[in-house]
Structure formats: C-alpha cells, structure tokens
C-alpha positions, 0 to 999 in steps of 0.5 A, spaced: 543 492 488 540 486 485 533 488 482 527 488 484 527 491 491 527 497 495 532 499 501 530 504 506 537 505 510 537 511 517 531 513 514 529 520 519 523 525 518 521 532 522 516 537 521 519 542 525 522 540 530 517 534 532 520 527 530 515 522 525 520 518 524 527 515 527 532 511 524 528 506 520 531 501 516 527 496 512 529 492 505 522 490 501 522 485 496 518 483 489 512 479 491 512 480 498 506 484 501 508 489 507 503 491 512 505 497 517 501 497 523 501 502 529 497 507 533 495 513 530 500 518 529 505 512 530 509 515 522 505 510 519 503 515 512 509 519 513 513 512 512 509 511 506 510 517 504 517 518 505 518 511 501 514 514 495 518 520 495 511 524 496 514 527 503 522 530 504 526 526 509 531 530 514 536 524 513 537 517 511 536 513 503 531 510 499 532 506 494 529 502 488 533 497 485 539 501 488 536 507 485 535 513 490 528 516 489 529 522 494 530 527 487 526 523 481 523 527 477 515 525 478 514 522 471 519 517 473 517 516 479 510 514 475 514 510 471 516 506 477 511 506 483 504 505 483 500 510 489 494 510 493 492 515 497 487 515 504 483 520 500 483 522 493 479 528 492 477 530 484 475 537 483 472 536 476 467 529 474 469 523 468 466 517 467 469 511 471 473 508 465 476 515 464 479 516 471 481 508 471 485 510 464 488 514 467 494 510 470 496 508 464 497 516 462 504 516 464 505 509 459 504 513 452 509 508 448 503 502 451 499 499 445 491 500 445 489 494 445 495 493 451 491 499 456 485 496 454 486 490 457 489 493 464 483 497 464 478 491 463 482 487 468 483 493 472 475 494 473 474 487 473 478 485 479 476 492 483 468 489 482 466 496 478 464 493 471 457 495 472 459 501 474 464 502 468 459 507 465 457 511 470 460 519 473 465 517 478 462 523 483 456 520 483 458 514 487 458 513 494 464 513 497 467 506 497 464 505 491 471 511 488 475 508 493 474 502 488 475 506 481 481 508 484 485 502 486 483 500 479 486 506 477 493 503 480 492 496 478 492 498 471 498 503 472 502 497 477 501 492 470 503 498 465 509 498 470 511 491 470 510 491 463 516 497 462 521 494 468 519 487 469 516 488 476 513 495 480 512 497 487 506 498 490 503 503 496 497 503 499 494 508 504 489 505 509 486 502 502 480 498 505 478 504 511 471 506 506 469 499 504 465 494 506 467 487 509 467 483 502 470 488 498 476 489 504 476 482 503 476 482 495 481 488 495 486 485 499 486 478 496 487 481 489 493 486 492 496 479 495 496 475 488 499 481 484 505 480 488 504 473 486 504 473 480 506 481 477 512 481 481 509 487 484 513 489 492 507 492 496 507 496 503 500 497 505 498 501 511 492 498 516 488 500 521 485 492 521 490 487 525 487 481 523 486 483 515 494 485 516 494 478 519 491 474 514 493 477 508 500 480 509 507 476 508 510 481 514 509 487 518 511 493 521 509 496 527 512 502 529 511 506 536 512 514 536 516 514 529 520 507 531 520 501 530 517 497 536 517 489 530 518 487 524 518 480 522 512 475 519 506 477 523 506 470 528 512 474 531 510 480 530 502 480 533 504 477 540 499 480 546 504 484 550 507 487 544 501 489 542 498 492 549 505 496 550 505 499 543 497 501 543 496 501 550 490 496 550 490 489 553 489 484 546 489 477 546 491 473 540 489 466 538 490 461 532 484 463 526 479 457 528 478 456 521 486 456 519 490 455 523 496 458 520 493 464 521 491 468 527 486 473 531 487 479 535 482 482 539 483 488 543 480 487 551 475 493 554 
C-alpha cells in the first residue's frame, strides 16, 4: 500500500442490535478533503469515529498507510491522526496558548523553536491571536471551537513533520462559528491539504460550504452510501431530495461557476 492513504474496506458498526453503518468502502488520499454529508442520524460521526479508532466496528478494516488502526495504542494514533471533536468539554481552565500547546504534547522529540512556530502559525490561521492571553472558559463558544482547531492544526503540522503527511478528522468543525469564520476555517483546512499533505474527512451539515470547499463527498443514507464522488456528481436534485426527503434545487454559484448552490424547497 502506497503512502499516505487510508483504506476503509467492508466497514460494518452496531450499537446493539441497530445497524449504523453498512458495507462501507472508501480509499482517502494525501491533499484531498472529503466532506461526509447525510441527514441526521444518517452514520456520519460514527463513520468518522470509526476511521479514527475512536469507536469499535462490528467487521471490516481501516488502514492507514496499509497499517490497521482498530488495536493501535492511543499514543500512536496521536502520532498519526489528528481529531476534532463536536463538543470538546474542558473540566479545568489554562490559558488559550496552553490548550493550543497541547497538540504538540504527544511530539516530545520536537524542538522549541519548532512547536513554537506550529503554535503562532496555528493561532494565527484559527484568528485567536488577540485571544492569545486570555482563559480559555472565558470565551464564548465559537471563540473555544477556534482555540480547538488550532490545538489540531499544531498537531496536524507536528505529524506531518514526524511521517511526512497526516490524516485529519473534523466533526461538524463550522456548526458554532459565525459565517466568516466558517468561511476562514474551512479555507485554512483546504490549503493544509495543499500544502502539508494532510488527508481530511469533515462531517457537514451545510451543503453549500461542503460544495465550495471539499474535493469529494460522501453521502450516506441509513449507514449506506447512497454517493461518493466529486460533489457535481454527488449534489444532484433527486438525490438530494430521495436522501433527506426534502425538494432541493441545485444551480451553478452565479459567482463561480465551477461551483454550485443548493437550496432546499419548503
């Protein structure tokens, strides 16, 4: 298996006897962002779990770098996959520098002066430098999201510098920010793939921001996958309507129009 790509082959998840997902197979490559969209309750954070080795699977293989991950110890999986959670809930409060270090604590042979530019790189593309100083539970809610994806950003860069590239995971990263940051985050996780080889799956609600930003989507329907393709293939009309039982329309960005705009009918 050649570097710098995760395999998901015949993946299968229950809790209990409910099937969440079925038969998933997918192969996600360095500098490629994958958005998995879907209804609620569609599969799509345990997907995302699953390929982190955050939840058991009932059957089925993930691979990274034709390594299996399933038994990996957690330090090792810090070391190769970086993760970002809905919710991220902190019982004790650090300065926002503080929490941002911490993705660079599973990288112990890394320099000073390395980590200390992951950091100022990391708080600089998240837009939390003038919050730099100040305690993390002090800010609202958009504003920890922020911290938190620049506490992934420095561990993504402290990966890449260890294995030469990294696999990033995003849980619905945008849900709590307002538009421009949406915007700002989503731009900065399309150029990590550029240019820090950087694999990334990002769960999103929003179709349009998946369909400006992401390389291919994913659409899962009941733990199936009803498409997976570039999105022009995959945000068609019916589809859309069959999947999340609404009528939608879907027309070339009047701005771009490589791109496209989907909106629901009601």
């Amino acid at each position: 298996m050649s570097s710098g790509v995760m395999v998901v082959e015949s993946l299968r998840m229950h809790r209990g006897k409910r099937q969440i997902l079925n038969d998933i197979d997918l192969q996600l490559h360095v500098g490629e962002v994958l958005g998995i969209l879907g209804p609620n309750g569609a599969g799509k954070s345990s997907f995302l779990a699953a390929c982190c080795a955050e939840l058991p699977i009932t059957s089925g293989q993930i691979l990274y770098d034709g390594q299996s991950v399933l038994h990996a110890k957690p330090l090792d999986l810090a070391r190769t996959r970086a993760v970002l959670p809905q919710h991220t809930t902190m019982t004790f409060d650090l300065p926002v520098t503080e929490v941002v270090t911490m993705g660079a604590y599973p990288f112990p042979e890394a320099t000073t002066e390395q980590v200390n530019e992951w950091i100022d790189e990391a708080i600089e593309r998240a837009d939390i430098r003038h919050k730099a100083h100040d305690s993390y539970r002090a800010l609202s809610g958009g504003e920890q999201q922020r911290v938190q994806f620049a506490r992934v950003l420095v561990q993504a860069r402290a990966i890449e510098n260890l294995k030469g590239h990294a696999f990033l995971f995003l849980d619905e990263p945008t849900a709590s920010l307002d538009p421009k940051h949406q915007v700002l985050l989503m731009r900065v996780v399309r150029e990590l793939s550029r240019e820090s080889s950087t694999a990334v799956v990002v769960v999103l609600h929003d179709l349009n921001m998946a369909a400006r930003w992401c390389d291919r989507l994913m659409l899962l329907s009941d733990g199936e996958i009803a498409a997976l393709d570039v999105p022009q293939k995959v945000l068609r009309a019916d589809l859309l309507e069959r999947v999340y039982g609404l009528p939608m329309s879907v027309m070339p960005h009047p701005l771009n129009s490589d791109h496209l705009i989907v909106m629901a009918e009601g």
